[in-house]
C-alpha positions in Angstrom: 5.9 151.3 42.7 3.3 152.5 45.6 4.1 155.6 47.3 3.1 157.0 50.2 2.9 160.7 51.3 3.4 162.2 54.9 3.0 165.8 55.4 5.7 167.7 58.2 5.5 171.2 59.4 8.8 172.1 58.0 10.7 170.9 54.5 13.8 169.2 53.8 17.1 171.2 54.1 20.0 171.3 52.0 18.7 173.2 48.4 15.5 172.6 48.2 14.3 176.3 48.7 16.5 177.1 45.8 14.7 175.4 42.8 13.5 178.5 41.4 17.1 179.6 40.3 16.8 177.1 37.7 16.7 178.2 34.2 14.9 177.0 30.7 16.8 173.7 28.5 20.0 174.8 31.3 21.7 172.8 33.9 22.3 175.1 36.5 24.4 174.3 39.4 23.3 175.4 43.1 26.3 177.1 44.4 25.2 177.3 47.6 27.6 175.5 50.3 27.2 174.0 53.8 28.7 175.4 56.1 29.1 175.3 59.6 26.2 177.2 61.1 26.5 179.9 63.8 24.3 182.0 66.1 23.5 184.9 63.8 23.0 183.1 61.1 19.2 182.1 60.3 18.9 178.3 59.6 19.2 178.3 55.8 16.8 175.5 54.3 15.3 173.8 57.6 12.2 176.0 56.8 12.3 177.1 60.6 10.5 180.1 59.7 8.1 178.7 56.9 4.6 177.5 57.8 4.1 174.1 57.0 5.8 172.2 54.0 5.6 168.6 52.9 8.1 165.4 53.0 7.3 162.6 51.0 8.9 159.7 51.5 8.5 155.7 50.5 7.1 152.9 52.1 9.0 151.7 55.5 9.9 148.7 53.7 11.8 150.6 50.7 14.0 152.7 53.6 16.7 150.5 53.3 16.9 150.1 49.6 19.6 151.4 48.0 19.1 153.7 44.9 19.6 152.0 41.4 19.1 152.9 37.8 15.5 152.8 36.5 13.8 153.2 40.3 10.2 154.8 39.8 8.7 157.5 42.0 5.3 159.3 42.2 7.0 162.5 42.5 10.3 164.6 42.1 9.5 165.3 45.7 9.7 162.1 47.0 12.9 160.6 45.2 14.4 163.7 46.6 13.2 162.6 49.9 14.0 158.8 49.3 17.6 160.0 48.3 18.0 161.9 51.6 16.7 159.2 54.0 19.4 156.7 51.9 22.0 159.9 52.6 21.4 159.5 56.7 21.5 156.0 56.7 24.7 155.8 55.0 26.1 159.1 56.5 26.5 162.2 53.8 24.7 165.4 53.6 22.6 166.2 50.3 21.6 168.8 48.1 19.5 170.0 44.8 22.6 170.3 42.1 21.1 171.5 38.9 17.6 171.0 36.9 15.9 170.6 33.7 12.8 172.2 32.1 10.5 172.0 29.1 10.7 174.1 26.5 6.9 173.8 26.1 5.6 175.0 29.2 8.7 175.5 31.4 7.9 172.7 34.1 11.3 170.5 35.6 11.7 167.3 33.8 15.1 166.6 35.5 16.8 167.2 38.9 20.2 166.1 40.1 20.3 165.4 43.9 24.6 165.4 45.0 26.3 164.9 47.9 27.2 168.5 50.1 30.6 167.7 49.5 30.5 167.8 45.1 32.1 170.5 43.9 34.4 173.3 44.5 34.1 176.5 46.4 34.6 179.5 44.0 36.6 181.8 44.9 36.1 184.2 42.1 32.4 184.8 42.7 30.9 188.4 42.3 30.2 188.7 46.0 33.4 187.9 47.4 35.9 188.8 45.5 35.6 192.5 45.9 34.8 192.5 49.5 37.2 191.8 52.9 35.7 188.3 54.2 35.6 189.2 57.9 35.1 185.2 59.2 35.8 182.8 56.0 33.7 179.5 56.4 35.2 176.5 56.5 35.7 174.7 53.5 33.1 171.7 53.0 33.4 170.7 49.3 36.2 168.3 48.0 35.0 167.1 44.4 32.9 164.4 45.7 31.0 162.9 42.7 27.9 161.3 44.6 24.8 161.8 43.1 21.1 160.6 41.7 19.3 162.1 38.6 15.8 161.4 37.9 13.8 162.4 34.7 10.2 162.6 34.2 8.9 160.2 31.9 6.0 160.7 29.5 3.7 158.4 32.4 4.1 161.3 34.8 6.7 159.2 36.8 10.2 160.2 38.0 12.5 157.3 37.1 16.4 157.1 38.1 18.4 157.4 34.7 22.0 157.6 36.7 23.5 156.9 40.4 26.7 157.0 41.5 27.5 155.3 44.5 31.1 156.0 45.5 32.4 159.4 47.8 35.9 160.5 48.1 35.6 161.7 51.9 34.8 159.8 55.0 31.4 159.5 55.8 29.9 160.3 59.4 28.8 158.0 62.1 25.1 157.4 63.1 25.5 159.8 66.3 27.0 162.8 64.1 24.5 162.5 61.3 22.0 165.0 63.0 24.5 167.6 62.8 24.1 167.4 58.8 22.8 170.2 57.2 19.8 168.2 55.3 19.2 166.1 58.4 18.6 168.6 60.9 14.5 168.8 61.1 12.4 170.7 63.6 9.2 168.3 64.0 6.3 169.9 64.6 5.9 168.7 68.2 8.7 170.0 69.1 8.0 173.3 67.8 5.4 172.7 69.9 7.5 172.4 73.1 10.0 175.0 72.1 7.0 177.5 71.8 5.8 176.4 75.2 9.2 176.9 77.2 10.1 180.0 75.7 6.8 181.3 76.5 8.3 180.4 79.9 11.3 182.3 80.1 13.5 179.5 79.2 16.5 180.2 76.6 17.7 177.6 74.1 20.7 175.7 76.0 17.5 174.5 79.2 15.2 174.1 75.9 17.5 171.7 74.2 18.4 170.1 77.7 14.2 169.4 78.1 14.6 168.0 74.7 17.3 166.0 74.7 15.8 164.3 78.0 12.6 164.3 76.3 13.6 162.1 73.2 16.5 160.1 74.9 19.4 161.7 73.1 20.9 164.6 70.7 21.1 162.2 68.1 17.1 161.9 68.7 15.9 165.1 68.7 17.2 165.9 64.9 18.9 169.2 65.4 21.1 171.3 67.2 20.7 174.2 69.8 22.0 176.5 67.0 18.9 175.7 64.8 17.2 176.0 68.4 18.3 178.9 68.8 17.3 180.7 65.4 13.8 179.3 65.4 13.3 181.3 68.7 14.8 184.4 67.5 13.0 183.7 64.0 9.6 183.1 66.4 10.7 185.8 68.4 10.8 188.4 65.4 7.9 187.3 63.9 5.6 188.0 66.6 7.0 191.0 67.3 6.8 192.1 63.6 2.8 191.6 64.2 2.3 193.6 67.4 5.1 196.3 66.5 1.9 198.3 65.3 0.7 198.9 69.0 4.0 200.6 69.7 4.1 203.1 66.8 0.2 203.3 67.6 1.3 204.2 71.4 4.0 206.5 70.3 1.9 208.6 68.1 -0.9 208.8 70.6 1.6 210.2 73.0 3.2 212.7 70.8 -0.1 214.1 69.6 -1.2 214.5 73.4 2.5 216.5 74.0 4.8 217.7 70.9 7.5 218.0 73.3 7.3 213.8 73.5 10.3 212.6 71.2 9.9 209.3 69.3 11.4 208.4 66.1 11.7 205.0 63.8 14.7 204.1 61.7 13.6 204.2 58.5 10.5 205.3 57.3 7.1 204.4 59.5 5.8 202.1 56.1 9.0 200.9 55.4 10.3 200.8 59.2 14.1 198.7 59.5 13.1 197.3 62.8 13.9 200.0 65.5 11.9 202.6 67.4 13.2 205.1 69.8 11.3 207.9 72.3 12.2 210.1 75.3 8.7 211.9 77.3 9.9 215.2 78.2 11.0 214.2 81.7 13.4 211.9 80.5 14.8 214.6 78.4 14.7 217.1 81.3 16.5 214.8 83.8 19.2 214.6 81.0 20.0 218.3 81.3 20.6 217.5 85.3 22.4 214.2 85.6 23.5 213.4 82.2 27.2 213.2 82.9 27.2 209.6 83.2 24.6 206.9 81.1 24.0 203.2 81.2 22.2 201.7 78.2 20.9 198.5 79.6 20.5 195.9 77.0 19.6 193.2 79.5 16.2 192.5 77.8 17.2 191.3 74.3 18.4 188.0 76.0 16.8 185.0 75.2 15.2 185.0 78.8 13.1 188.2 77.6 10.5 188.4 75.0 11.2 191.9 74.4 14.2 193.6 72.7 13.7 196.2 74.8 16.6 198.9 75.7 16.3 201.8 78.1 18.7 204.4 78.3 19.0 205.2 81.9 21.0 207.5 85.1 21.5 208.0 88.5 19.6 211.3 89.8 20.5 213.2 93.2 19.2 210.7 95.8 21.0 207.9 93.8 18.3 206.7 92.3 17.6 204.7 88.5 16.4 207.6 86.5 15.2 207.4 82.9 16.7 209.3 79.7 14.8 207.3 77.0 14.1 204.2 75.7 14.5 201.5 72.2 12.8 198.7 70.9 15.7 197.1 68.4 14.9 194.3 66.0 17.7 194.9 63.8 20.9 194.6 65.9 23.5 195.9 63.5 26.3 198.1 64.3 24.1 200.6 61.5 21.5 199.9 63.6 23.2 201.0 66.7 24.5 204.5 64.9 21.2 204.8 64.3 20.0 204.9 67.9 23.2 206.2 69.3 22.8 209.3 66.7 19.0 209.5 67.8 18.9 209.4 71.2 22.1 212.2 71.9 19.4 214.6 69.1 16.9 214.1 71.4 19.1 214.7 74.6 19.8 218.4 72.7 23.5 217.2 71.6 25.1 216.7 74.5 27.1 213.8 75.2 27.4 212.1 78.6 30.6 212.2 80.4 30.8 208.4 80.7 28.3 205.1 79.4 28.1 201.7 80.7 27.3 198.6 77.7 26.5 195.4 78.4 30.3 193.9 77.2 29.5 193.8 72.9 31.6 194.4 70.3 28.9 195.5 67.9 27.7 197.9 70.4 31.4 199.3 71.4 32.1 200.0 67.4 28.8 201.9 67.7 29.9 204.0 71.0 33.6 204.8 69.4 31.7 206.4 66.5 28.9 208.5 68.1 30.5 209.3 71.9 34.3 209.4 70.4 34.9 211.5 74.0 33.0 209.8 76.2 34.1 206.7 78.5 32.9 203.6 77.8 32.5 201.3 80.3 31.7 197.5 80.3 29.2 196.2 82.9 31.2 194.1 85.3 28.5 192.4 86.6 27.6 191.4 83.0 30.9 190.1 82.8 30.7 188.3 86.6 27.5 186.8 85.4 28.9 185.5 81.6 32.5 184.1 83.7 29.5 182.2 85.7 28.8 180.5 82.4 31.9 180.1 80.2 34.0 178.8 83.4 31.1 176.9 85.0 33.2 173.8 84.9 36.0 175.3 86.9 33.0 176.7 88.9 32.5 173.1 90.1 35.7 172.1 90.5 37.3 174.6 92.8 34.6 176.4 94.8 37.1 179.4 95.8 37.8 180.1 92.3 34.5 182.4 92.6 36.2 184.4 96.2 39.4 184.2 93.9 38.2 186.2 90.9 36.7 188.5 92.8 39.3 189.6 95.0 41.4 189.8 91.9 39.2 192.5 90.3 37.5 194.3 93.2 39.9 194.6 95.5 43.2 195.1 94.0 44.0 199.1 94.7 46.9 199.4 91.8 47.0 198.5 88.0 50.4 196.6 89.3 48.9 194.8 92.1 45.8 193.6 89.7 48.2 192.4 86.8 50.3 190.1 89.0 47.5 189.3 90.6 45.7 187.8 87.3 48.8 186.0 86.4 48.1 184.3 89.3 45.2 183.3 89.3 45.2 182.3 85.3 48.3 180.2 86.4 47.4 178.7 89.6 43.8 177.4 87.9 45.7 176.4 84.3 43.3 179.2 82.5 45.9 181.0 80.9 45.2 179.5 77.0 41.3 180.2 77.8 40.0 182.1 75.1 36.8 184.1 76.4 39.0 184.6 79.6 42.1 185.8 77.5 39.4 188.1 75.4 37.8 190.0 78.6 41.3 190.3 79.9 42.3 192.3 76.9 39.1 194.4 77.3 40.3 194.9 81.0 40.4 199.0 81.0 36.8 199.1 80.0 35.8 196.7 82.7 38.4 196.4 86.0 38.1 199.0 88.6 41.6 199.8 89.0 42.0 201.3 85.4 38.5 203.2 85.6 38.8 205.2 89.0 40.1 208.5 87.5 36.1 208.8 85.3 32.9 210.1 86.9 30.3 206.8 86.7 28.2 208.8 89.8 28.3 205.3 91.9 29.0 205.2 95.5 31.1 202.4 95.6 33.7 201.1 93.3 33.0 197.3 94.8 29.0 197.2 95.0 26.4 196.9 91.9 25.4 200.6 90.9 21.3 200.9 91.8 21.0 201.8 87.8 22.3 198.9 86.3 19.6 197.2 85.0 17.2 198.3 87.9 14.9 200.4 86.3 12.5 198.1 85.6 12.9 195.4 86.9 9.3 194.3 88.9 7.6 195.2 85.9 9.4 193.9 82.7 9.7 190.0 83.3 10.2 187.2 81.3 6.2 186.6 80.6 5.9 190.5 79.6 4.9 190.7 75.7 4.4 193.6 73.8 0.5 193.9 74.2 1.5 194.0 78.2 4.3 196.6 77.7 2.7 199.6 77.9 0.4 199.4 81.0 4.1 198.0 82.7 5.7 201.1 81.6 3.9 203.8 82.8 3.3 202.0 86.1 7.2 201.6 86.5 7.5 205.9 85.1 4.9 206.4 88.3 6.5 204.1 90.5 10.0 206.3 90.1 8.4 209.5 90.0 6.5 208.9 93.5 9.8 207.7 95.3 11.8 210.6 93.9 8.8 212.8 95.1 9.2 210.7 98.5 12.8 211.2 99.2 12.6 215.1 97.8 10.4 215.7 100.9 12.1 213.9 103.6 15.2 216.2 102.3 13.6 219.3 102.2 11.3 218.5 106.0 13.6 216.1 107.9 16.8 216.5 109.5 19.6 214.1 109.8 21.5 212.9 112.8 24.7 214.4 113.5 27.2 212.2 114.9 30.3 214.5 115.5 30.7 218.0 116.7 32.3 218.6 113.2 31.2 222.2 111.6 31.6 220.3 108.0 29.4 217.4 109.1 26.9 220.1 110.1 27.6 222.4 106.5 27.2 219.6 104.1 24.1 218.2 106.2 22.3 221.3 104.4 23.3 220.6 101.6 23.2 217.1 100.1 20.6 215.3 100.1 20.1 212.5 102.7 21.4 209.3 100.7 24.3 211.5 99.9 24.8 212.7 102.9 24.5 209.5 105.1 26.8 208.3 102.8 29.2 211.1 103.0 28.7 211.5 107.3 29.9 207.2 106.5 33.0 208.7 105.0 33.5 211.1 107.9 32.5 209.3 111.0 35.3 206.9 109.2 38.1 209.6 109.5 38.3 208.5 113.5 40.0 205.3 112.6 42.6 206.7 110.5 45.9 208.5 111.1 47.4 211.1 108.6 51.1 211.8 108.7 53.3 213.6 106.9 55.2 211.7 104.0 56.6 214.5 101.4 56.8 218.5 101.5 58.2 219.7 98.2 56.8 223.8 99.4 53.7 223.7 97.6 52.4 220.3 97.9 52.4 218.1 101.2 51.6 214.3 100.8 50.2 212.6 103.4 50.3 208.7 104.2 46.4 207.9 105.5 46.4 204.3 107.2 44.8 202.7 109.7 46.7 202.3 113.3 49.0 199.2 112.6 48.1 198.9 108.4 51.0 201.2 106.9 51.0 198.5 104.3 47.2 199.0 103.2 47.6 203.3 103.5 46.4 205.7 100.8 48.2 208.7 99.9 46.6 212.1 99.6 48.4 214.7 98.2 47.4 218.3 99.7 47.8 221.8 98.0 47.6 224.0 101.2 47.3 227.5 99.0 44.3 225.9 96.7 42.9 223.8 99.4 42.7 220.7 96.6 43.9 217.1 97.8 43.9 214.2 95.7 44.0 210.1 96.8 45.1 207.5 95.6 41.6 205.7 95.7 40.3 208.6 93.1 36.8 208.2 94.6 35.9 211.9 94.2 36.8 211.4 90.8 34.8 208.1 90.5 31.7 209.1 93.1 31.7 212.7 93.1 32.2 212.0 96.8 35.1 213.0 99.1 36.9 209.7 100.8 37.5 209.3 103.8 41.8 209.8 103.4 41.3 213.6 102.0 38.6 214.1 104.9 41.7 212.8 107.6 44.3 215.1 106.2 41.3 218.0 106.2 41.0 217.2 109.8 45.0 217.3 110.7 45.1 220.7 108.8 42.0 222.7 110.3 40.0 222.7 107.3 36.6 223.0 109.1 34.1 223.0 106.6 34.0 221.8 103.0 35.7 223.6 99.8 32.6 224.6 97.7 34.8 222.7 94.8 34.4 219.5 96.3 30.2 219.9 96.3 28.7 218.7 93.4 25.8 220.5 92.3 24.5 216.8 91.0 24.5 215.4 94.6 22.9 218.5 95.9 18.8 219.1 97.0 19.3 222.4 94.3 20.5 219.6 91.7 17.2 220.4 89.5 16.9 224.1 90.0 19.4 227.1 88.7 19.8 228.6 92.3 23.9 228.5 93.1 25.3 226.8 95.9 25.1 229.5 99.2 28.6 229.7 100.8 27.1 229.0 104.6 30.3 230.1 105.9 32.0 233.6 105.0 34.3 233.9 103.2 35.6 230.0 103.6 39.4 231.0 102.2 40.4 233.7 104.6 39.4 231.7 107.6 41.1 229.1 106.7 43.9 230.8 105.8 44.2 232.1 109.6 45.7 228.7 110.5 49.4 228.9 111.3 50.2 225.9 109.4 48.7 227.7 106.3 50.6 230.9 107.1 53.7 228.8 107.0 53.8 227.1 104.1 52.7 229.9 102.1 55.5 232.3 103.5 57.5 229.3 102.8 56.7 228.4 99.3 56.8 232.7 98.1 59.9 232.7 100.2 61.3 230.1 97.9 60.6 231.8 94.5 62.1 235.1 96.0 65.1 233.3 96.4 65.7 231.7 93.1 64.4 234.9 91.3 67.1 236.9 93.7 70.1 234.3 92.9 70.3 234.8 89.2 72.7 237.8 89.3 74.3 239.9 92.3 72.4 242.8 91.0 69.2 241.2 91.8 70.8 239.4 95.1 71.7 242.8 96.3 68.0 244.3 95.5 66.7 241.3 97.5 69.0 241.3 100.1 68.1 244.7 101.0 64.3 244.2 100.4 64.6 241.2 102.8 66.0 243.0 105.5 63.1 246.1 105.2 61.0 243.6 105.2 62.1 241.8 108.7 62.0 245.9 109.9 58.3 245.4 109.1 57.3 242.9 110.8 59.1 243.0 113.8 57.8 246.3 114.4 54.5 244.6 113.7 52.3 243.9 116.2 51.4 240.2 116.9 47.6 241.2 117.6 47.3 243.1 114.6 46.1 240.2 112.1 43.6 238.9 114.7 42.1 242.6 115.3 42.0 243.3 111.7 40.7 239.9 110.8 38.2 239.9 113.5 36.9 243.7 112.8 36.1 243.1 109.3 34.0 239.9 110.6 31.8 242.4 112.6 31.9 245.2 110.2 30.4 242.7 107.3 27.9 241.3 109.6 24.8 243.6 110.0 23.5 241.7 113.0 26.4 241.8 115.6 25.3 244.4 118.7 29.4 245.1 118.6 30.6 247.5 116.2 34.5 248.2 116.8 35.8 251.7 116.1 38.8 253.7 116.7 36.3 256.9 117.5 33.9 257.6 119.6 30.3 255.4 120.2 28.7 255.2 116.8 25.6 253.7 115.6 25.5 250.2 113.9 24.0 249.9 110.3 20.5 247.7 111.5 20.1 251.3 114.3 21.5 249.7 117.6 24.3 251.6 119.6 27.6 251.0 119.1 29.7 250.1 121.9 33.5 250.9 122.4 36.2 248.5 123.0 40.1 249.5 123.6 42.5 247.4 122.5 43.6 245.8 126.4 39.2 244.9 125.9 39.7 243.2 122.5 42.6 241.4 123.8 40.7 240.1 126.6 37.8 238.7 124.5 39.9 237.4 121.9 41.6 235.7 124.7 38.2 234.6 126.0 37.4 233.2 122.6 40.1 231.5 122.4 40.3 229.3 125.6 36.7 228.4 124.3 38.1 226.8 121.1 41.0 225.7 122.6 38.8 223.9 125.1 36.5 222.7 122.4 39.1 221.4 120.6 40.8 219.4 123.8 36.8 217.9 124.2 36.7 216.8 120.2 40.1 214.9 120.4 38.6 213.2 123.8 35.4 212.2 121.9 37.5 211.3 119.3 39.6 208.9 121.5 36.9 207.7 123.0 34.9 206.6 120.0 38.3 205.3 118.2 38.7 203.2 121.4 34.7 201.9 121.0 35.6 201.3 117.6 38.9 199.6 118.1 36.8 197.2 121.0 33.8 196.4 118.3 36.5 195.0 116.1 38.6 192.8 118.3 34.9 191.5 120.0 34.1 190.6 116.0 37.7 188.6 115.8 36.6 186.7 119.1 33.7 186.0 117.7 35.1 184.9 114.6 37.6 182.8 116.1 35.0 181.1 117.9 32.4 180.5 114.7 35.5 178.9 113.2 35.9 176.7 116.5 33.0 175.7 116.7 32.5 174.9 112.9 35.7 172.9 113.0 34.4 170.6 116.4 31.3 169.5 114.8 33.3 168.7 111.5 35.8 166.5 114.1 32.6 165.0 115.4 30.9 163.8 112.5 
């Protein structure tokens, strides 16, 4: 019988790499099963990562035979081959079951070929029955008794000494027989092709589109986008295995130029598992100034991206990407992920961040739980927007404000209640509630949804917009056509690029000033002392205080609570809730807490209650232009607490709150009534005989007495000399009375011009909006008449 033999760049699957498990005079049975192949598995048997292998098959007129006792071939490679093209036509899988060899000289001088389905699975093998499966495979064999057996003869020829014909399972149609493990074949041309569109940028689903289009069908191109998918990772790896060298190359060069230049490789350098980590010493010294919160971008091990690169990275003072280190990761274990985890907080000098934001990964979250067990991990929402985009692209298409929908649900809800019934909605009303990735971010929703992360510091200045970190760093430089040879030129010019725009903004700080747009003393205080993103952000806040109205709500004594709304919006109001004796007010939008930045609902009820300029515990040094230096924060007004606390209002509910814990503590018994009866009525003595000017005089002469540089020095004596040398002057009471007086209409009047400008600008304000509703009204108008008119 003529043969003929045709080379391919990749060998038949099923068993075939498994012939040398075969043992001398002993039929050995392959217990390897198929099974149902999945992303992280590599493609077992299609040789995807082999270099080129041979198929030897039959004449094309002896394709359509089928097998029969005493059949001749050239080679135990092409009856194997002959016995796999009969398996696709007819529709079963096949497999190498057991061999033979020669006592003489150890050589094969019998092979079984069987159907994928012969056998059992057994359950009592060595390396499963002492170990949890985590995801048990399907089970594919059922006892089928298919096979062919071929023996060499003493001619050199393989001849068929038994076939068995029947199956006891259903066999599959033509269009599902690619999806069999032995028939699933990556050509060489399309190899070819894949190389080309990855090279690209293109990930596996748009390559296997290309394909399919390219050979008219799935059941044409031979194989799936999982086998795809694992010859570019496979490809991927492979590559990168070869030019890995340059980086550790790179690394050491670096480190022998500055000691102080971390880099470490898991493993040993020889013997390396896969994964490289280093932080420069800037990235290490910008840790020690805005490492509360982190964001390990793993945006570049995607499919789109040649590079499994990883960079740790921040948000500094001006609210810019800043960088705390950087991975390469080949292995992508959750060991792996210790490892670098463990690494990268040695290299930050054991200090943990605050809070971390992860692309949404359960390998990666196992990792987190065991390294940062007290920091707060977040998932990137974006991520998440961007993945929905995908795994719902069909309800995408079919109801457009699905998109305005979901978004709503999760940016703008402003309580935990109000975002749960409003996800039952929206899962009901577009019949998603049995989705499964939907029903699996949903139960992830505290490490993703706004509403349940508001009370952690992330350092972002809005709740609703994309933080400048995430996945900013480097993006300009790192692109999909970026290899590893590329890298490092990329890199430093992306480390300069940063450095000069920090530089940039540093000096417009420190040599420009901003804009004030209100007569406010706190506008002016914080304008020295943030820098300008901060601050334009923060005067955003406070120029946005003018549209809001603070009242009263609660008064238990000690803490005052305060509805903040807009003028007609009761139903949308925030409420702050204001210790008057600490000077601390929280809201119920928790930016501080989120931002580091005050809102503008705490900065309204500042404004009802006189508080003039900003408590020094609502300035973060990280928001500061001292954020990288060791200089403290300089109170620029004296003495901020006993100003403040010569507001009336303060006075008040101070008196007010002691007043009340006199009174319980003098209730208990009538001995202690009686002592506080009568140390209540000495005390209205006191201050009735009190005069009413006292406080101010006192108040204002230890103002002049602690500044050096007033020309005024009060005294009860005669002229004295101040302590800078000029001459004292003296003032009588009836004089002091008359300035204060003086100083007073001025305020007085000061304040009757800031509640003008304030009703003025509220009024502006009010005008812009209802111009934008009539302009609205009239888009929509006009929008809807040239609908009509088509």
């Amino acid at each position: 019988m003529d043969n003929e033999v045709i080379e391919f760049d990749i060998g038949l699957g099923g068993g075939s790499g498994r012939d040398g498990d075969d043992y001398s005079m002993a039929m050995v049975h392959d217990s390897m099963e198929e099974e149902e192949m999945i992303d992280s598995s590599p493609l077992s048997g299609l040789g995807c990562g082999a270099g080129s292998g041979e198929i030897y098959l039959p004449d094309g007129d002896l394709l359509d035979l089928e097998p029969h006792e005493g059949m001749e071939f050239e080679s135990e490679e092409a009856a194997k081959a002959f016995y796999n093209s009969y398996a696709r036509r007819v529709g079963f899988s096949t497999r190498v079951s057991s061999s033979r060899r020669s006592r003489r000289d150890g050589a094969i001088i019998q092979r079984q070929f069987v159907c994928a389905k012969e056998g059992f699975r057994n359950m009592n093998e060595k390396r499963t029955k002492d170990r949890e499966i985590k995801r048990p495979r399907t089970v594919t064999r059922v006892g089928c008794k298919a096979s062919l057996s071929v023996k060499m003869h003493d001619s050199g020829k393989w001849v068929v000494s038994c076939f068995v014909r029947e199956h006891n399972h259903e066999l599959v149609p033509p269009d599902q027989v690619h999806c069999l493990r032995s028939h699933r074949q990556i050509s060489g041309p399309a190899k070819t092709l894949i190389d080309t569109l990855q090279a690209a940028g293109m990930g596996p689903r748009r390559i296997m589109s290309a394909l399919i289009k390219e050979y008219g069908g799935i059941s044409k191109v031979g194989f799936t986008e999982v086998d795809c998918r694992n010859y570019m990772r496979n490809n991927r790896q492979r590559s990168l295995e070869g030019d890995i060298q340059l980086l550790l190359d790179y690394l050491r060069q670096m480190h022998s130029e500055n000691p102080n230049f971390f880099y470490a490789v898991q493993g040993e350098e020889d013997q390396w598992v896969g994964n490289v980590f280093w932080a420069d010493p800037k990235a290490q010294m910008n840790y020690t100034y805005f490492g509360d919160t982190v964001t390990f971008d793993t945006t570049y091990r995607s499919n789109r991206y040649r590079l499994p690169f990883a960079p740790f990275t921040g948000v500094n003072h001006h609210g810019q990407p800043v960088l705390f280190g950087c991975a390469f990761l080949i292995n992508e274990s959750e060991a792996s992920f210790n490892w670098l985890f463990r690494t990268w907080l040695l290299a930050m000098s054991g200090h943990p961040p605050m809070s971390i934001t992860t692309d949404h990964d359960a390998v990666i979250q196992s990792a987190i739980a065991q390294v940062f067990p007290e920091t707060h991990h977040r998932f990137c929402k974006w991520h998440i927007f961007k993945k929905c985009q995908e795994m719902l692209s069909h309800v995408f298409l079919k109801h457009p404000s699905f998109e305005a929908d979901f978004h709503k649900c999760v940016n703008l809800t402003d309580s935990i209640e109000e975002f749960e019934s409003c996800w039952l909605s929206l899962v009901d009303r577009y019949d998603l509630r049995d989705h499964e990735w939907l029903q699996t971010v949903y139960s992830a929703r505290r490490q993703w949804v706004p509403v349940y992360l508001r009370n952690t510091f992330f350092a972002e200045m809005s709740i609703t917009q994309r933080s400048d970190s995430m996945n900013s760093y480097f993006d300009g430089y790192v692109n999909a056509s970026t290899n590893l040879s590329q890298f490092f030129k990329l890199y430093e010019k992306a480390l300069e690029s940063r450095n000069e725009k920090e530089v940039k903004a540093d000096y417009d700080t420190m040599n420009t000033s901003p804009v004030l747009k209100t007569p406010s003393p706190m506008e002016k205080q914080v304008s020295e002392l943030y820098t300008r993103k901060l601050f334009s952000r923060f005067q955003d806040e406070l120029v946005g205080t003018l549209t809001f109205m603070a009242s009263k709500a609660d008064d238990n004594g000690e803490v005052i609570t305060y509805q903040v709304a807009k003028f007609g919006e009761d139903h949308k109001a925030h409420y702050v809730k204001f210790n008057v004796v600490e000077m601390r007010a929280n809201c119920s939008c928790q930016m501080f807490e989120f931002s580091g930045l005050l809102c503008r609902h705490i900065l309204a009820v500042f404004r009802v209650t006189n508080v003039l300029t900003l408590p020094s515990h609502y300035i973060l040094k990280r928001w500061t232009r001292n954020a990288k230096s060791n200089v403290i924060l300089e109170d620029h007004v004296n003495d901020i607490y006993n100003n403040y606390l010569e507001s009336h209002t303060v006075r008040y509910i101070t008196l007010r709150h002691e007043a009340f814990k006199f009174i319980e503590e003098g209730a208990k018994t009538i001995d202690t009534y009686n002592v506080a009866k009568d140390a209540l009525q000495e005390a209205v003595k006191r201050v009735s005989h009190t005069p009413r000017n006292n406080s101010k005089i006192s108040s204002i002469d230890e103002r002049i007495k602690a500044d050096p540089a007033n020309d005024i020095s009060y005294t009860n004596h005669s002229s004295s000399t101040c302590q800078d040398g000029s001459l004292g002057i003296n003032m009588s009471e009836d004089d002091l009375d008359k300035k204060i007086n003086e100083l007073s209409n001025e305020l007085e009047c000061a304040n009757r011009k800031c509640e003008v400008y304030r009703s003025n600008l509220f009024s502006v304000l009010k005008d812009i909006e209802d111009h934008k509703l009539q302009l609205s009204i009239k888009v929509q108008n006009i929008k809807i008449s040239m609908k009509d008119s088509i």
